[in-house]
LOBAKOL-947555 format. One record per residue: x, y, z of N, C-alpha, C, O, CB in turn. Coordinates in steps of 0.2 Angstrom, whole numbers, padded with zeros to 4 digits. Glycine has a CB too. Example, Ala and Ser with C-alpha at 12.3 -4.5 7.8 and 13.67 -1.06 7.14 Angstrom:
% LOBAKOL-947555
{{0066,-0028,0039},{0062,-0022,0039},{0066,-0016,0039},{0071,-0017,0042},{0057,-0022,0045}}
{{0064,-0011,0035},{0068,-0005,0036},{0064,0000,0039},{0067,0006,0040},{0070,-0003,0029}}
***
This chain:
% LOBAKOL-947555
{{-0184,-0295,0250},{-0181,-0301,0248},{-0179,-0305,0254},{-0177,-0302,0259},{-0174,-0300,0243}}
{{-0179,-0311,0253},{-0176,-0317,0258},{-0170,-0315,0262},{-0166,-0319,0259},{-0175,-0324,0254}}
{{-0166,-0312,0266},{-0161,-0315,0267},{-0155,-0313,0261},{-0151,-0316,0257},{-0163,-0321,0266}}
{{-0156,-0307,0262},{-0152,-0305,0255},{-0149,-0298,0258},{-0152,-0294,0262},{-0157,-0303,0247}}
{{-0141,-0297,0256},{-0138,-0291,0262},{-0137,-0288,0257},{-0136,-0289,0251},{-0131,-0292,0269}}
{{-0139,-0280,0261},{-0139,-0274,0257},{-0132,-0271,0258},{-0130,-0273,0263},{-0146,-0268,0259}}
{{-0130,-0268,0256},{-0122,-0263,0257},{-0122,-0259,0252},{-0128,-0259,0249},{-0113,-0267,0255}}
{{-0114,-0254,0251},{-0114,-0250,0245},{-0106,-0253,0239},{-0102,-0258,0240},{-0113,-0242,0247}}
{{-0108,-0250,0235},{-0101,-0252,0231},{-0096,-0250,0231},{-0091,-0253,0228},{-0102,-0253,0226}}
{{-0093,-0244,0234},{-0089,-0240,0237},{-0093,-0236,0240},{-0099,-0236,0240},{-0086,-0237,0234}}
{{-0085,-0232,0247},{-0085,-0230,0252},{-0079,-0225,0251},{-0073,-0228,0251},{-0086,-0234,0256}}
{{-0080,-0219,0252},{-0074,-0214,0253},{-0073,-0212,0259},{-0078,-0209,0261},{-0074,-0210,0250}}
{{-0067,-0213,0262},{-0064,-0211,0269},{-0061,-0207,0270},{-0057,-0207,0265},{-0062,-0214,0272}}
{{-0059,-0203,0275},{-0055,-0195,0276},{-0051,-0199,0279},{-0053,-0205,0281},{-0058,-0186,0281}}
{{-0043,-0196,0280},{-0039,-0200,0283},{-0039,-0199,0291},{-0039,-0193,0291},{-0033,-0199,0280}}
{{-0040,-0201,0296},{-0040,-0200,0304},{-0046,-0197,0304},{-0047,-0192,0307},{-0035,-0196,0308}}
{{-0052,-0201,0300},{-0060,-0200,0305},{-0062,-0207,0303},{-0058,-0212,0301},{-0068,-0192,0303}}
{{-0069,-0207,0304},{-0072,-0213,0306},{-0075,-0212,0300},{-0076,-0207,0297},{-0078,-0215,0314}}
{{-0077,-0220,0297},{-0081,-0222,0291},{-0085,-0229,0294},{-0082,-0233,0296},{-0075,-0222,0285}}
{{-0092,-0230,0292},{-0094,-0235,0292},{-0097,-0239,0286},{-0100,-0237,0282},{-0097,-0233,0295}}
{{-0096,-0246,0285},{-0096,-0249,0278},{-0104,-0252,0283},{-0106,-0256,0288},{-0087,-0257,0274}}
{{-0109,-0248,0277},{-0115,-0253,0278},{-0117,-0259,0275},{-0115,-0260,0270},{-0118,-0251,0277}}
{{-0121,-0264,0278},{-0120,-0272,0277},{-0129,-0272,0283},{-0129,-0271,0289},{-0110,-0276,0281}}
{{-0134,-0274,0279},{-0139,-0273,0283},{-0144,-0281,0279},{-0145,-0282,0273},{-0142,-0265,0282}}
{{-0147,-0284,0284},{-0152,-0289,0282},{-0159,-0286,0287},{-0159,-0282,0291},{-0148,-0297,0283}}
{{-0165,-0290,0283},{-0172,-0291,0288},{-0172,-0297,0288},{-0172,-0302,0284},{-0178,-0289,0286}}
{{-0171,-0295,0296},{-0172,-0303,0300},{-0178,-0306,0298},{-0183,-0303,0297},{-0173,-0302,0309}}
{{-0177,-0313,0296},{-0184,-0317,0295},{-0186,-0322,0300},{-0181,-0325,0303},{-0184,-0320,0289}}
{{-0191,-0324,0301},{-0194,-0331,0305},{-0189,-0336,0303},{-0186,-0336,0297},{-0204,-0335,0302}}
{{-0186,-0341,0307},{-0186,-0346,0304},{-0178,-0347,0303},{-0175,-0352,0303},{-0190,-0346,0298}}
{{-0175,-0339,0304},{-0168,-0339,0302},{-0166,-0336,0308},{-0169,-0333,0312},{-0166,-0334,0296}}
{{-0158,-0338,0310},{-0155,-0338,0317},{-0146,-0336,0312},{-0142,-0339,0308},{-0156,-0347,0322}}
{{-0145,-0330,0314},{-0138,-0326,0311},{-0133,-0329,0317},{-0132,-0328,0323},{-0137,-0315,0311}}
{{-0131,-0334,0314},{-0125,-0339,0317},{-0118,-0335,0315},{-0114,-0337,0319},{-0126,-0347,0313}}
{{-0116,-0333,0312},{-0108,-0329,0313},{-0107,-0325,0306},{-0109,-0327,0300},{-0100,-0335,0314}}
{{-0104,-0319,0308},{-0105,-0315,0303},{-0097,-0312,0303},{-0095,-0311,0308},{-0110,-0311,0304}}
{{-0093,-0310,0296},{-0086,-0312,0293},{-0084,-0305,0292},{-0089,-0303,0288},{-0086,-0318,0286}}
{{-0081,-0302,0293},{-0079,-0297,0288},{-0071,-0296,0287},{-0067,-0295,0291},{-0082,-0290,0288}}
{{-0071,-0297,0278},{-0066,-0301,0277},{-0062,-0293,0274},{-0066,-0289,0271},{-0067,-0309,0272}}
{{-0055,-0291,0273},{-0052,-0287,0269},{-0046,-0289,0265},{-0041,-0291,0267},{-0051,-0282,0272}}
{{-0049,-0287,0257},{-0043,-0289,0253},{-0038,-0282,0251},{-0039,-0277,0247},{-0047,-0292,0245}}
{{-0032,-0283,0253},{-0027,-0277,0249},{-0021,-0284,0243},{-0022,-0289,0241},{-0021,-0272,0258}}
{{-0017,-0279,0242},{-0012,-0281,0239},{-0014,-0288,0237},{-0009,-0292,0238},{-0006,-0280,0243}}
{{-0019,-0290,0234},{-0018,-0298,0233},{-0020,-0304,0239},{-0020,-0310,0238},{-0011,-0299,0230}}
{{-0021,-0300,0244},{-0019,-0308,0251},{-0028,-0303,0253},{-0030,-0297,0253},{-0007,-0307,0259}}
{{-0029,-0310,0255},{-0036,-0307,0260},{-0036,-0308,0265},{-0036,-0314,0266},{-0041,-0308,0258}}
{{-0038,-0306,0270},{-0037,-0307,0278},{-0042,-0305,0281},{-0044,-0300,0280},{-0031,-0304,0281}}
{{-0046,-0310,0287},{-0053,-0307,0292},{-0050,-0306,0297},{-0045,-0308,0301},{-0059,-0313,0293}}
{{-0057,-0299,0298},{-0053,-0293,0302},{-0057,-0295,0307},{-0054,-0297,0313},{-0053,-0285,0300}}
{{-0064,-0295,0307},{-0069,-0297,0311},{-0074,-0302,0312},{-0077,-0304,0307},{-0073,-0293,0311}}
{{-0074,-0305,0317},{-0078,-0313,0317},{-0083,-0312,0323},{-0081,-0313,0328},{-0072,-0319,0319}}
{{-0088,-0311,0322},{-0094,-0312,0327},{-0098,-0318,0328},{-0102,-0321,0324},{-0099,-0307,0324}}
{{-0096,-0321,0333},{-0100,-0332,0334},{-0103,-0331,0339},{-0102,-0326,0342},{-0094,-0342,0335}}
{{-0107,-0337,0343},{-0109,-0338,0347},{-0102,-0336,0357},{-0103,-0336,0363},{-0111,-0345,0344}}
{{-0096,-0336,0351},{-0092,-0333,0358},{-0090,-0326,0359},{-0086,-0324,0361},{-0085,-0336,0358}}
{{-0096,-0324,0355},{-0093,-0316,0355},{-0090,-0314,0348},{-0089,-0318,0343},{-0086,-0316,0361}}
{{-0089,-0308,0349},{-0084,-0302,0345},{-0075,-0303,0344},{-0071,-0304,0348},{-0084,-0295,0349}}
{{-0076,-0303,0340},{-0067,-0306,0339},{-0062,-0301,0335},{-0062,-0304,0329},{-0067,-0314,0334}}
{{-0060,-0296,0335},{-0057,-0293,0330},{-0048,-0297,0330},{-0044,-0297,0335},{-0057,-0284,0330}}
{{-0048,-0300,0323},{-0043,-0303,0321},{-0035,-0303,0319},{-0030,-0307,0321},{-0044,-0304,0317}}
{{-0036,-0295,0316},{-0030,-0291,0314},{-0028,-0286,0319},{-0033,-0283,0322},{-0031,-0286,0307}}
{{-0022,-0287,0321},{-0018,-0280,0326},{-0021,-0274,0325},{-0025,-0270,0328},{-0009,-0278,0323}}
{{-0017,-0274,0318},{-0021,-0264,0314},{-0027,-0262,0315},{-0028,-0256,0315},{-0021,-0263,0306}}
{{-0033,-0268,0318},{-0038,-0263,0317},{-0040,-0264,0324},{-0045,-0263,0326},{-0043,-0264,0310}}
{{-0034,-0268,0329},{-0038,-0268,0334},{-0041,-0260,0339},{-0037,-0255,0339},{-0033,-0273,0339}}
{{-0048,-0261,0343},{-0048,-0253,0345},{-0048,-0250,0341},{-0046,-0244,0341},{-0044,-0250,0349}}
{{-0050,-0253,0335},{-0051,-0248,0330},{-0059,-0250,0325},{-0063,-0246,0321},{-0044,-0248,0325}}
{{-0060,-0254,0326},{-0067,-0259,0324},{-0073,-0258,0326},{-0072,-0257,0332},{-0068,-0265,0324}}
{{-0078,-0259,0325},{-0085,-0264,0329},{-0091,-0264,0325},{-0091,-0260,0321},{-0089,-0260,0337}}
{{-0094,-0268,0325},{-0100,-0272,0323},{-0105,-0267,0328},{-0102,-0267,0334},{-0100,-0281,0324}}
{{-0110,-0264,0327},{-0116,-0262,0330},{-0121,-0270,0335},{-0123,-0275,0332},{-0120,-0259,0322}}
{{-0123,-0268,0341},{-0126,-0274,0342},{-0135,-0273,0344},{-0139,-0277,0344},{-0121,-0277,0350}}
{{-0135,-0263,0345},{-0140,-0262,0347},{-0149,-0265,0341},{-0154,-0267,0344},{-0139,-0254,0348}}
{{-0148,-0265,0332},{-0151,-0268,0330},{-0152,-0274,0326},{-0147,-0275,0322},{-0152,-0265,0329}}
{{-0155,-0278,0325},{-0153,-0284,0324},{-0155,-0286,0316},{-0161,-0285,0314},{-0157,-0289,0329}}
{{-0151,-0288,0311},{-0149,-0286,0304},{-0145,-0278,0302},{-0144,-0275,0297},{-0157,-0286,0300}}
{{-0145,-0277,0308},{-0138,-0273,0303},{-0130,-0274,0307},{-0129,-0274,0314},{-0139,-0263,0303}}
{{-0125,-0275,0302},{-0120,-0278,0304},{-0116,-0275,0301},{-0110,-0277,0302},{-0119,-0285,0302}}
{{-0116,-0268,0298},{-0111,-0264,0297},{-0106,-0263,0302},{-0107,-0263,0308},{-0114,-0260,0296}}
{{-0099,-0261,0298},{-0094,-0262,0300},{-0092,-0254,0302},{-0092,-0250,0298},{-0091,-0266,0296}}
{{-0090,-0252,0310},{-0089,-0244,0310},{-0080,-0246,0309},{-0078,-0250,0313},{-0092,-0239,0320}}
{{-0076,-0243,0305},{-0070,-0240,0308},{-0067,-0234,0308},{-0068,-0229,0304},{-0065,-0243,0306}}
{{-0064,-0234,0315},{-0062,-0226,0316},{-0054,-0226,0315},{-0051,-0229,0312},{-0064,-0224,0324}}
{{-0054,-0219,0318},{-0045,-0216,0314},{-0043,-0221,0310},{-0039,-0225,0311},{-0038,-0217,0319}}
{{-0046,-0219,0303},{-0045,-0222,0297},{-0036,-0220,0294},{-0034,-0214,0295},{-0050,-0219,0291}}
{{-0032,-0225,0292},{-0026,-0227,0290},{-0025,-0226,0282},{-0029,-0230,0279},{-0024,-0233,0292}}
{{-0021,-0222,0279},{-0020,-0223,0271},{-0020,-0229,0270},{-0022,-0231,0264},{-0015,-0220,0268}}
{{-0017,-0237,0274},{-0016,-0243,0273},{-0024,-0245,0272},{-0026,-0249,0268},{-0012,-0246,0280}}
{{-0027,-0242,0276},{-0036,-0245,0276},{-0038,-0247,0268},{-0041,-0253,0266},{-0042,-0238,0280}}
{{-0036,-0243,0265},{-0040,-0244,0256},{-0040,-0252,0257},{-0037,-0256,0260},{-0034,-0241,0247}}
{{-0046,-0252,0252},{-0047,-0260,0248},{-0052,-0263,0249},{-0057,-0259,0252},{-0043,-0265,0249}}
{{-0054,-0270,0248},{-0061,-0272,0247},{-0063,-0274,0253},{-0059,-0277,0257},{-0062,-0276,0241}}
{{-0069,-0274,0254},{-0071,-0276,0260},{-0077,-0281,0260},{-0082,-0279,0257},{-0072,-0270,0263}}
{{-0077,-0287,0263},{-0080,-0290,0261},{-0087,-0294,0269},{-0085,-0298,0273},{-0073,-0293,0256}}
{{-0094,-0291,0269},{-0099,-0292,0272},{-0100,-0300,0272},{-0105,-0302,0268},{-0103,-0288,0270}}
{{-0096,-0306,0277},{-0103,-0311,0275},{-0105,-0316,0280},{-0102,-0320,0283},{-0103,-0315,0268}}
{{-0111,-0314,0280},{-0117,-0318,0285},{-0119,-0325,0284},{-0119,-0327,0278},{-0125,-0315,0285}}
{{-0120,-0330,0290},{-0120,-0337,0288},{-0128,-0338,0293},{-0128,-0335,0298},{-0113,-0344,0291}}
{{-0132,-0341,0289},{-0140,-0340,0296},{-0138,-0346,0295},{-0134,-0348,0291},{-0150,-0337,0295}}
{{-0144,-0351,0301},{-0147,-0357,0304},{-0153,-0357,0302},{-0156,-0352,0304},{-0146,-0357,0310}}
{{-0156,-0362,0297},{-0163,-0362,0297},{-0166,-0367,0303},{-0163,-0370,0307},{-0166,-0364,0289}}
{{-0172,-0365,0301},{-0175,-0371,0309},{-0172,-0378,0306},{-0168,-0380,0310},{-0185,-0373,0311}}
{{-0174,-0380,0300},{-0171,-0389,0297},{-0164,-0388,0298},{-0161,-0393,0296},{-0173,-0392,0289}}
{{-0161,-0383,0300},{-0153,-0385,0303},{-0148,-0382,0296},{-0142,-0382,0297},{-0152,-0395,0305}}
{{-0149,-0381,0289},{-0145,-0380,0286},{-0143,-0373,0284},{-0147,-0369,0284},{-0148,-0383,0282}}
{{-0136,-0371,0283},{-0133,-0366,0283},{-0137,-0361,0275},{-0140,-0363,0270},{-0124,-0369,0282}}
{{-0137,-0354,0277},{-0139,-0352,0272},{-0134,-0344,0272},{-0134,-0339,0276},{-0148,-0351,0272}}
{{-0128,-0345,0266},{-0123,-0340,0265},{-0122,-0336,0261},{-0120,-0338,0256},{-0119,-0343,0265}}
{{-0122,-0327,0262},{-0125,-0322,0257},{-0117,-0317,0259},{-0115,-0316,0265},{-0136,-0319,0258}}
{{-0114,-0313,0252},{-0108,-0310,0257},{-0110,-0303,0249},{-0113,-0303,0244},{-0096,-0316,0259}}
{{-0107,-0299,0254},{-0107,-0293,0249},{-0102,-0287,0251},{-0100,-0285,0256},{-0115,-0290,0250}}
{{-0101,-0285,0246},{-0091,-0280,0246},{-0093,-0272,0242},{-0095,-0270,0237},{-0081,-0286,0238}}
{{-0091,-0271,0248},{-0087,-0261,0247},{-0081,-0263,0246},{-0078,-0268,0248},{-0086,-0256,0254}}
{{-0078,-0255,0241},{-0071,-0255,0240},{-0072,-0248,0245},{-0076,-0244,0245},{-0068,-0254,0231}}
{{-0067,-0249,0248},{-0067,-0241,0252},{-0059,-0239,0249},{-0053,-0241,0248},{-0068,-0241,0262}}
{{-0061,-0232,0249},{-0054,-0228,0246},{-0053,-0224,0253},{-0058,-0222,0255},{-0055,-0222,0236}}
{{-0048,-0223,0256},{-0045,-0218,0262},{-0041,-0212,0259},{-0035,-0213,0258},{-0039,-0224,0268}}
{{-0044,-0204,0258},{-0042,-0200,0255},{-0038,-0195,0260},{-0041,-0195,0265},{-0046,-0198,0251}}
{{-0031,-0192,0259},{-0031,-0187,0265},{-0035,-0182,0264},{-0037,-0181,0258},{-0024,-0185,0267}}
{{-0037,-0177,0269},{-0042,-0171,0270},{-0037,-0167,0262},{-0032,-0168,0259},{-0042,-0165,0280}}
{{-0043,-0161,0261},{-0038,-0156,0258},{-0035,-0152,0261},{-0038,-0151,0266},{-0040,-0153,0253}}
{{-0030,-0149,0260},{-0024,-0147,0264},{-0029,-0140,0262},{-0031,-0138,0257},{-0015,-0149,0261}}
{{-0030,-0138,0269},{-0031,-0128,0269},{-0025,-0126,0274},{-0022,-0129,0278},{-0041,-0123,0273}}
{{-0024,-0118,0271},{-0019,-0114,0274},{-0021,-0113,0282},{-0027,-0114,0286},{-0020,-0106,0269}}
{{-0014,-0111,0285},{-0017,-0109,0292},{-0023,-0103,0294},{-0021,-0098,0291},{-0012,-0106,0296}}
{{-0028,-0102,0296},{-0030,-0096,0298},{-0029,-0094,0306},{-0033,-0098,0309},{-0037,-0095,0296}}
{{-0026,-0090,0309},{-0023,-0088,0315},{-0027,-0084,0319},{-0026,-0078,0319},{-0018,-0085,0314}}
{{-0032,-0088,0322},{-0037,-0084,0329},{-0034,-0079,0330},{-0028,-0079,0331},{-0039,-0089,0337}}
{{-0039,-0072,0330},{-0035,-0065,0333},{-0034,-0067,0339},{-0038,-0072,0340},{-0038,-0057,0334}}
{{-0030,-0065,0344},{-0029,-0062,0349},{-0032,-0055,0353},{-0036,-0051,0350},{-0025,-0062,0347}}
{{-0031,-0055,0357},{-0032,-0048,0364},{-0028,-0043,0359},{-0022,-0044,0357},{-0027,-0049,0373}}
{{-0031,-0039,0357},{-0027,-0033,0351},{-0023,-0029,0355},{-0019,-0025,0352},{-0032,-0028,0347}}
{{-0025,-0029,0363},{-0017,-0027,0366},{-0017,-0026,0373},{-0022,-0024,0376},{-0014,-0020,0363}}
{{-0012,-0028,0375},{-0012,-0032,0385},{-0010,-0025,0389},{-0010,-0020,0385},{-0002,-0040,0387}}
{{-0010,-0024,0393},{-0007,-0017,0399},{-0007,-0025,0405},{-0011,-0029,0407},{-0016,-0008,0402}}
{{0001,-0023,0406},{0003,-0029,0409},{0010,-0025,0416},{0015,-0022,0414},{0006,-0037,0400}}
{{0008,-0026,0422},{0012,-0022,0427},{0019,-0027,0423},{0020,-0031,0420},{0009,-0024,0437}}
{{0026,-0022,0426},{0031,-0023,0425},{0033,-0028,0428},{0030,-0029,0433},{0035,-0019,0425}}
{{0037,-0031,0427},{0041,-0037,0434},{0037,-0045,0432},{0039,-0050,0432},{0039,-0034,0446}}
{{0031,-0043,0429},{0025,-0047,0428},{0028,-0057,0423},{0033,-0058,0420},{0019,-0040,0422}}
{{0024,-0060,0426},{0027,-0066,0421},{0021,-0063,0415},{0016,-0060,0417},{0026,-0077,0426}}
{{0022,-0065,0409},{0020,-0066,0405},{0017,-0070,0397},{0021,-0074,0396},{0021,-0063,0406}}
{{0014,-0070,0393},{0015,-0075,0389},{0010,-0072,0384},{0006,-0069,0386},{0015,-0082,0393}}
{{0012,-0075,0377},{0006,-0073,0369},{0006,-0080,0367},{0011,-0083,0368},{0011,-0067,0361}}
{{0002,-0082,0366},{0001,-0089,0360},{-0004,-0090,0355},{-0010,-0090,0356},{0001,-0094,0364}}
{{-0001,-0091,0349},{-0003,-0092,0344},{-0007,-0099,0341},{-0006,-0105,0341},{0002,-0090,0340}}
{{-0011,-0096,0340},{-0016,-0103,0339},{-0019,-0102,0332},{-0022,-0097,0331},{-0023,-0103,0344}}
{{-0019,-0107,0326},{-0020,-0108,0321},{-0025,-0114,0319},{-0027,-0118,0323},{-0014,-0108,0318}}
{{-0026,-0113,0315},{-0032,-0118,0313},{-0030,-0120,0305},{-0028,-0115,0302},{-0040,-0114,0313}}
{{-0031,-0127,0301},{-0026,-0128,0295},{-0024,-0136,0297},{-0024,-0140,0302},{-0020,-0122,0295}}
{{-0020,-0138,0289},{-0016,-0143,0289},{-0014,-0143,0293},{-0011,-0138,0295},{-0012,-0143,0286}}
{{-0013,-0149,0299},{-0006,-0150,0302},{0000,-0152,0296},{-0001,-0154,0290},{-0005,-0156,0307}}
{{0007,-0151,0299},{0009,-0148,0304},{0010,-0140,0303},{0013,-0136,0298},{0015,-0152,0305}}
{{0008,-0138,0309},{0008,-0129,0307},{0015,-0129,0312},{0017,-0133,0317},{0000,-0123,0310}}
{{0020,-0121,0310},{0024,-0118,0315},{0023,-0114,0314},{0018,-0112,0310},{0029,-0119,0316}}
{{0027,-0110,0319},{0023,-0104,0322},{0031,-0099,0323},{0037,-0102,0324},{0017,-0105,0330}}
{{0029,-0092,0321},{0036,-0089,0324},{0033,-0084,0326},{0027,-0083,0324},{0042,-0088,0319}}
{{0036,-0078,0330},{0035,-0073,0334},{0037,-0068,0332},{0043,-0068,0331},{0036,-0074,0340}}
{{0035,-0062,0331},{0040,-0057,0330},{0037,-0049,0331},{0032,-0047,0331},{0043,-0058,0322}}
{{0044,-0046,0334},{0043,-0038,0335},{0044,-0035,0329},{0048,-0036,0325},{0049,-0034,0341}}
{{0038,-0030,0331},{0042,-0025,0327},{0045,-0018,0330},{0044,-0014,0335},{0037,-0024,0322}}
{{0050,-0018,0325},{0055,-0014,0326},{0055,-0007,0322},{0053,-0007,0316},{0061,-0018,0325}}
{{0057,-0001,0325},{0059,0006,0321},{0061,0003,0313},{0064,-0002,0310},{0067,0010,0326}}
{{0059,0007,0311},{0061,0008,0303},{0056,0002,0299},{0057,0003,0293},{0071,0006,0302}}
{{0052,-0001,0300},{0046,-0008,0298},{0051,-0014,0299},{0049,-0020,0298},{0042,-0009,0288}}
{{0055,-0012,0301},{0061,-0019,0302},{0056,-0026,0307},{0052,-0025,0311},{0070,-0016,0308}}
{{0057,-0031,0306},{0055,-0036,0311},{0061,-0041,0314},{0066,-0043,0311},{0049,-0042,0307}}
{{0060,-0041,0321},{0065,-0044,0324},{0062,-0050,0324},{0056,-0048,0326},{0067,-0041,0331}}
{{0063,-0059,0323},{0061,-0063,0326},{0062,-0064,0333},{0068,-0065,0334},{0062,-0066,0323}}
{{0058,-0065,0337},{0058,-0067,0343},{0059,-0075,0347},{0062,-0077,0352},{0053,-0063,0344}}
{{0055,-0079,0343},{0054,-0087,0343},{0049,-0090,0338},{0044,-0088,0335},{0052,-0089,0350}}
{{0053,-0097,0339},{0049,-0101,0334},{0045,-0107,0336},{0044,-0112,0334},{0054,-0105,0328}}
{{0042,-0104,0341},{0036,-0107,0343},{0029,-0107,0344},{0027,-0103,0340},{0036,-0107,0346}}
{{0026,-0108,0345},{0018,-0105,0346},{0019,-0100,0351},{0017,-0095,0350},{0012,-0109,0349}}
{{0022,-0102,0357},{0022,-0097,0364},{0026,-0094,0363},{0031,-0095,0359},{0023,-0099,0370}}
{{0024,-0087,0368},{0033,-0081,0365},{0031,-0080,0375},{0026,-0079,0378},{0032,-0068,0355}}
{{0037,-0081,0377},{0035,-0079,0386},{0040,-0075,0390},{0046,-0074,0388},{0035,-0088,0390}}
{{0039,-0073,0394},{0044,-0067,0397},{0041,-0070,0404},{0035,-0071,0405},{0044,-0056,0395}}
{{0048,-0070,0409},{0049,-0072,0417},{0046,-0066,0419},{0041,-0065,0422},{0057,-0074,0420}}
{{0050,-0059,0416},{0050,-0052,0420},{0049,-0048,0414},{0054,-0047,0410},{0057,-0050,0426}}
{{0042,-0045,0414},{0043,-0039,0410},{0046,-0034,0410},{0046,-0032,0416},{0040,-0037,0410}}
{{0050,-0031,0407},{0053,-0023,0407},{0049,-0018,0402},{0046,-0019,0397},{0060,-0023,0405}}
{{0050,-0011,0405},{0045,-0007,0401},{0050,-0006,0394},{0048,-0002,0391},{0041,0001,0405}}
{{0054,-0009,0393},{0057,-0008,0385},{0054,-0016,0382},{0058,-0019,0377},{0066,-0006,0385}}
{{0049,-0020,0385},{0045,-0025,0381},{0041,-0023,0379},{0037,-0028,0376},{0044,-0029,0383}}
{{0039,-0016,0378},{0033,-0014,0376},{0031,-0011,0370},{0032,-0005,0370},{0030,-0012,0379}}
{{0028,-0014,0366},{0028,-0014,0359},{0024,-0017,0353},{0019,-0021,0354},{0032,-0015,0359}}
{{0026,-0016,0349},{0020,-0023,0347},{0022,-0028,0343},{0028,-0028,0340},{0012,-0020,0342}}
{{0019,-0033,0344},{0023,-0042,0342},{0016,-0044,0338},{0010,-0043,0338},{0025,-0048,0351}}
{{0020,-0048,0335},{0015,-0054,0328},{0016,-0060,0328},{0021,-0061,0331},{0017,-0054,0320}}
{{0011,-0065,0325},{0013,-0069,0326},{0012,-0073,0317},{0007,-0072,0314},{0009,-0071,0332}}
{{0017,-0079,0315},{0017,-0079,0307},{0016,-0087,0308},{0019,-0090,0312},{0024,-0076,0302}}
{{0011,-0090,0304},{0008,-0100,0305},{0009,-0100,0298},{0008,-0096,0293},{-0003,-0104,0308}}
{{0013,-0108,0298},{0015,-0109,0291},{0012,-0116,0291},{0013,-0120,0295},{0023,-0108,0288}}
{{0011,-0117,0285},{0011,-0126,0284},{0015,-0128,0278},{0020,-0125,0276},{0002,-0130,0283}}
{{0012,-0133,0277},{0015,-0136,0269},{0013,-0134,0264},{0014,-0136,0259},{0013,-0143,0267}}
***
């Protein structure tokens, strides 16, 4: 078809990664892509984020500044990358191209994604093992840290175990650290990641 831009009709986005809204034409003889718009509607008010003319690249809105771009390497596609997607991001999005024919007259074609911005699904922590057990001179600086993988926000607590299955908590950090070992630090210690 002539001059006619291809996109989708939705777009689903994770929250803090990159999503791209495709928007693609074949270039024709005869036609010159004089500025290209992309416009987003939320809450009722519609606002242009990106403006591409003969002066260059223009992003409009604050929010998405360093956060946009238009592809320049091929020519008819004008898809829109944005990255570190915002739950604010949802809504319609709207592609549109103005060409130049040779007799000089405008020829104007626009086409809209709704993009929905979903957060990830929330998984539990899983807690990289560790060295299953240190031999570490006394007097020694030392240090354990717990590393988890999961939802943020994870915390972390530390803990001995003690005679009888008792657990002493030691800290509520990732790191559990000692200036100077003593040989009554030796023992064995856990580490517990929690999220939401």
């Amino acid at each position: 078809a002539l001059l006619d831009l291809s996109g989708v009709h939705q777009v689903k986005g994770t929250w803090m990664e990159s999503t791209t809204l495709p928007c693609t034409y074949t270039p024709s003889e005869g036609f010159t892509q004089q500025t290209l718009i992309w416009r987003v509607e939320r809450d009722y008010t519609t606002s242009t984020i990106f403006r591409r003319d003969d002066s260059g690249d223009h992003v409009l809105l604050s929010q998405f500044r360093n956060r946009v771009s238009v592809p320049k390497r091929s020519p008819g596609d004008v898809s829109l990358l944005i990255e570190n997607l915002e739950i604010t991001d949802s809504g319609h999005y709207t592609c549109q191209v103005i060409w130049r024919s040779k007799n000089n007259s405008l020829i104007t074609k626009e086409s809209t994604t709704t993009v929905k911005v979903v957060k990830v699904a929330a998984t539990k922590p899983v807690i990289r093992a560790g060295e299953p057990g240190l031999t570490v001179p006394a007097g020694a600086r030392a240090s354990l840290t717990c590393v988890a993988s999961g939802s943020p926000p994870i915390s972390y607590r530390w803990f001995r175990s003690a005679p009888g299955g008792k657990a002493l908590l030691l800290s509520s950090q990732a790191e559990l650290a000692w200036d100077s070992l003593r040989p009554s630090d030796a023992g064995k210690y856990y580490c517990e990641a929690e999220n939401r």
